[in-house]
C-alpha positions in Angstrom: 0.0 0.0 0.0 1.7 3.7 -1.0 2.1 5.9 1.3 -0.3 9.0 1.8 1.8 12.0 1.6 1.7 14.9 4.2 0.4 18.2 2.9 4.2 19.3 3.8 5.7 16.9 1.8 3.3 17.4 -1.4 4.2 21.3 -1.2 7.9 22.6 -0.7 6.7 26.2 0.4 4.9 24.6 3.2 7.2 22.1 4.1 10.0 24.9 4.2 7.9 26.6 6.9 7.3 23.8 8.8 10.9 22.8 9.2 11.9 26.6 10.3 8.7 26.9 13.0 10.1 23.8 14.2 13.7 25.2 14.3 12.7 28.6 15.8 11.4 26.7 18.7 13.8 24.8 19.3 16.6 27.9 19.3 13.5 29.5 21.9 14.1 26.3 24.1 17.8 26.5 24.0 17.7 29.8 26.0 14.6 29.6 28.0 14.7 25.6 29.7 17.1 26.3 31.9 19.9 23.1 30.6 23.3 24.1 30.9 24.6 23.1 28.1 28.0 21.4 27.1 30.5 24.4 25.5 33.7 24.1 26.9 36.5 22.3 24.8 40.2 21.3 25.7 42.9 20.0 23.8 43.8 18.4 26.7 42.6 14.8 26.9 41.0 13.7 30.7 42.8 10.7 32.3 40.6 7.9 32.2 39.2 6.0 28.9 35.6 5.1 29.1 35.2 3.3 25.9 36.6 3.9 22.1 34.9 2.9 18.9 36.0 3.4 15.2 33.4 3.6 12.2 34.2 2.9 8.5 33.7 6.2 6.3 33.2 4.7 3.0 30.9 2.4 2.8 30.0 -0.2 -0.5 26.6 1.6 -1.2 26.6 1.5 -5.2 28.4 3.7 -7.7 25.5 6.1 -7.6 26.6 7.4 -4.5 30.2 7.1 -4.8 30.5 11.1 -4.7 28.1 11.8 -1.7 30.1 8.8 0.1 33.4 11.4 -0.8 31.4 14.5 0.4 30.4 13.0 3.6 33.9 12.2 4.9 34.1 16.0 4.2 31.3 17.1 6.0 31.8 14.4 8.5 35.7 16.4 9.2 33.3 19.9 9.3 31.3 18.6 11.9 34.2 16.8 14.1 35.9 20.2 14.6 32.9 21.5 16.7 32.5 18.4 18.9 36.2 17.1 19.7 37.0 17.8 22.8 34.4 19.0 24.8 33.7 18.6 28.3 30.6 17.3 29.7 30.8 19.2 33.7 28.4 17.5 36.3 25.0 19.2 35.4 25.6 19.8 31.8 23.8 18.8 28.8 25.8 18.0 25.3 23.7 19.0 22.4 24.7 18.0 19.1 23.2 20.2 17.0 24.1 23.7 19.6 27.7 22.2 19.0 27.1 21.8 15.3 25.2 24.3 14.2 23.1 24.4 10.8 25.1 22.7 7.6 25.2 25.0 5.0 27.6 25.9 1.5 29.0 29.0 3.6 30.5 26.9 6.1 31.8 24.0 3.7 29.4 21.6 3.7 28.9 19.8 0.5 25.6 17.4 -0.5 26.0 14.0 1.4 23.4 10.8 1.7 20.6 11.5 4.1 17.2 9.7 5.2 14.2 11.2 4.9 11.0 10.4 3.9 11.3 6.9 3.4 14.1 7.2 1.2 18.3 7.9 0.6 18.4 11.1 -0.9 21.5 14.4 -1.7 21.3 16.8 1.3 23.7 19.7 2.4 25.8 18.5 5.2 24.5 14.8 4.4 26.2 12.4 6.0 27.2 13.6 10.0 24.7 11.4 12.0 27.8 8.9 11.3 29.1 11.5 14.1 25.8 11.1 16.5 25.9 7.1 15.7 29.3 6.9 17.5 28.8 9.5 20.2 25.3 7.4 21.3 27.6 4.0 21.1 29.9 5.6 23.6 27.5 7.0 26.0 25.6 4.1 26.6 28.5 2.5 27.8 28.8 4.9 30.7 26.5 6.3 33.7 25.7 9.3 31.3 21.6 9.6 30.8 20.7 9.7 27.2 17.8 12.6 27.4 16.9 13.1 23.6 17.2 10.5 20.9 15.8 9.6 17.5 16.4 7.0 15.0 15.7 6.2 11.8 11.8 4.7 10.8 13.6 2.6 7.8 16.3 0.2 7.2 17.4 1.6 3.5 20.7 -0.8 2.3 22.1 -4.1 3.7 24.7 -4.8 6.5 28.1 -3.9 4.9 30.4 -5.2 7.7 28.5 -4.2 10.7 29.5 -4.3 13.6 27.4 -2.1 15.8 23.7 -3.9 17.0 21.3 -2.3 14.1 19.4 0.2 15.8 21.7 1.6 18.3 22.5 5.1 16.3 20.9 8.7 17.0 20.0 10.6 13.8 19.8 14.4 13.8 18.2 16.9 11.7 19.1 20.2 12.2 17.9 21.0 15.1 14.5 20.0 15.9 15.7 16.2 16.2 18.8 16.8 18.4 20.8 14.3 20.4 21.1 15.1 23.5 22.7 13.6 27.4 23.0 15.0 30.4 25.5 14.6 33.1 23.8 13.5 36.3 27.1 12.6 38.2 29.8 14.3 39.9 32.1 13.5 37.6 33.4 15.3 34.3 33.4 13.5 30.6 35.2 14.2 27.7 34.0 12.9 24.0 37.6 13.7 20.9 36.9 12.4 18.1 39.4 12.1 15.0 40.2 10.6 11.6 42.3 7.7 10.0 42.9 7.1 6.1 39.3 5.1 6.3 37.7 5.7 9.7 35.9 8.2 11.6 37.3 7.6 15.2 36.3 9.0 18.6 36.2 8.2 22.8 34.7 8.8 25.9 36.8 9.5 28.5 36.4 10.4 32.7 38.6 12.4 34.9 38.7 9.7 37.7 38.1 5.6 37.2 34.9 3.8 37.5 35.1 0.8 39.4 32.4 -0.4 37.2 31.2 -0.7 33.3 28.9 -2.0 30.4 28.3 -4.0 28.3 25.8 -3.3 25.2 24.4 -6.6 23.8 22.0 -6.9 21.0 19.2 -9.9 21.7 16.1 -11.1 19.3 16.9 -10.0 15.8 15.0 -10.8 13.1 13.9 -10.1 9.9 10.2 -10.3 9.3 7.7 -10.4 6.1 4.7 -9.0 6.8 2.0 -8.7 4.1 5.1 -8.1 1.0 6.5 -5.6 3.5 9.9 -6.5 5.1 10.8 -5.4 8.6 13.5 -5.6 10.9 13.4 -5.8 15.0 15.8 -6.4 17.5 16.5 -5.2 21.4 19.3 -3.7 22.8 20.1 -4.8 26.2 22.8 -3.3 28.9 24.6 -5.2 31.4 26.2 -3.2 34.4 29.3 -5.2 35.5 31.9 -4.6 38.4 35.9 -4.1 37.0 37.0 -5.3 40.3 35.0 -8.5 41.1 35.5 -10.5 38.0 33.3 -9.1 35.6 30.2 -9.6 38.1 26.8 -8.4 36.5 24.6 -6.6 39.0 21.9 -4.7 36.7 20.9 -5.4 33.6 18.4 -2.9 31.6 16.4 -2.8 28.2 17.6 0.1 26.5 15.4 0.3 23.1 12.9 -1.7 21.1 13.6 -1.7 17.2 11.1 -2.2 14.7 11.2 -0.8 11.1 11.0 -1.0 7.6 13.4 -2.7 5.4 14.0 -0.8 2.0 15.6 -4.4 0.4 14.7 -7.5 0.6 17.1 -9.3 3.5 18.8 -12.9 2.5 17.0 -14.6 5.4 13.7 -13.6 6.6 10.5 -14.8 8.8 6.9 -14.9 6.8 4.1 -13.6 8.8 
């Protein structure tokens, strides 16, 4: 069954209008709810590693978008420059797109592969939530509290060495769908991020040891077929284990409940 399209979506005026009501609220909010939020940044790197993850930046996606995959690692390097670095104080609230800002041609940002609509399309700045994916990774392995998360509704291209439970990203959208944690604890955290020839890497760290950590584990995956529609679902669980007594677990918590759309048709699948 198609889709029935919004009145926003059928009209580009409107749509335009909707997107910048949406935006002006959001910059109302950033001065008027009383967060603090995240600015400070060091070159100095805080003493303790939480956790460190690498992602891949070009991805097998088709020759089609062979040049947006190029612009991406561009924008990707734009976007990196506001992040890496900063310091998340006890009481403070990181907010990727306050750090970021609005991609735009002025400030470098070329057309990379975004999601929207239901479908991979050429957007300015395309391409950062590779940034969010990563940061969201490293925060749920530490007491930080995730505050304001979205993902993605669809599932558009196969697993291309994978290695992160599907699911567990944070997709932004200037700057109505932000990603945002807070820091409920005493201590102070620190996300750098930086680049190799092919990755896009980045880490958490503390300014004192934890005595304890996480594990992120993904549990119930499946692919489904539901009436010539494919879907995906999975959970992602967290296990809370002590350094200093041999791993022992002593809370375990669902973090999220994945169900959406697959754009391809998977190798493997469950009719329904």
């Amino acid at each position: 069954m198609k889709q029935r399209k919004l009145l926003s979506q059928r009209h580009p005026i409107l749509y335009f209008l909707a997107v910048w009501a949406r935006r002006l609220k959001r910059i109302a909010e950033w001065y008027l709810d009383g967060k603090q939020y995240a600015k400070t940044r060091t070159a100095d790197k805080l003493s303790n590693r939480i956790k460190k993850h690498q992602s891949v930046l070009l991805k097998k996606l088709g020759d089609n978008n062979a040049q947006l995959q190029i612009n991406k690692v561009t924008n990707l390097k734009i976007a990196a420059k506001k992040i890496d670095g900063i310091l998340i104080k006890p009481g403070e609230t990181f907010s990727f797109c306050k750090l970021v800002g609005l991609p735009t041609k002025r400030k470098g940002y070329l057309p990379g592969m975004e999601l929207s609509f239901g479908e991979a399309r050429a957007g300015i700045g395309g391409g950062i939530c590779q940034i969010s994916n990563l940061i969201h990774w490293l925060v749920i392995h530490s007491p930080l509290t995730v505050t304001e998360r979205y993902h993605h509704s669809f599932d558009p291209f196969p697993d291309d060495g994978r290695v992160l439970p599907f699911g567990s990203g944070a997709t932004v959208f200037y700057n109505y769908r932000d990603y945002q944690f807070t820091n409920n604890t005493a201590y102070t955290f620190q996300v750098n991020l930086w680049f190799t020839d092919k990755c896009l890497e980045g880490e958490l760290r503390i300014n004192q040891e934890l005595d304890y950590g996480y594990h992120v584990i993904e549990k119930d995956h499946q692919f489904l077929k539901i009436e010539n529609q494919f879907y995906r679902k999975n959970e992602i669980w967290r296990e809370k284990f002590l350094k200093f007594e041999g791993g022992k677990i002593v809370a375990t918590e669902l973090l999220t409940k994945n169900f959406a759309r697959v754009t391809y048709q998977p190798e493997s699948y469950i009719e329904q």
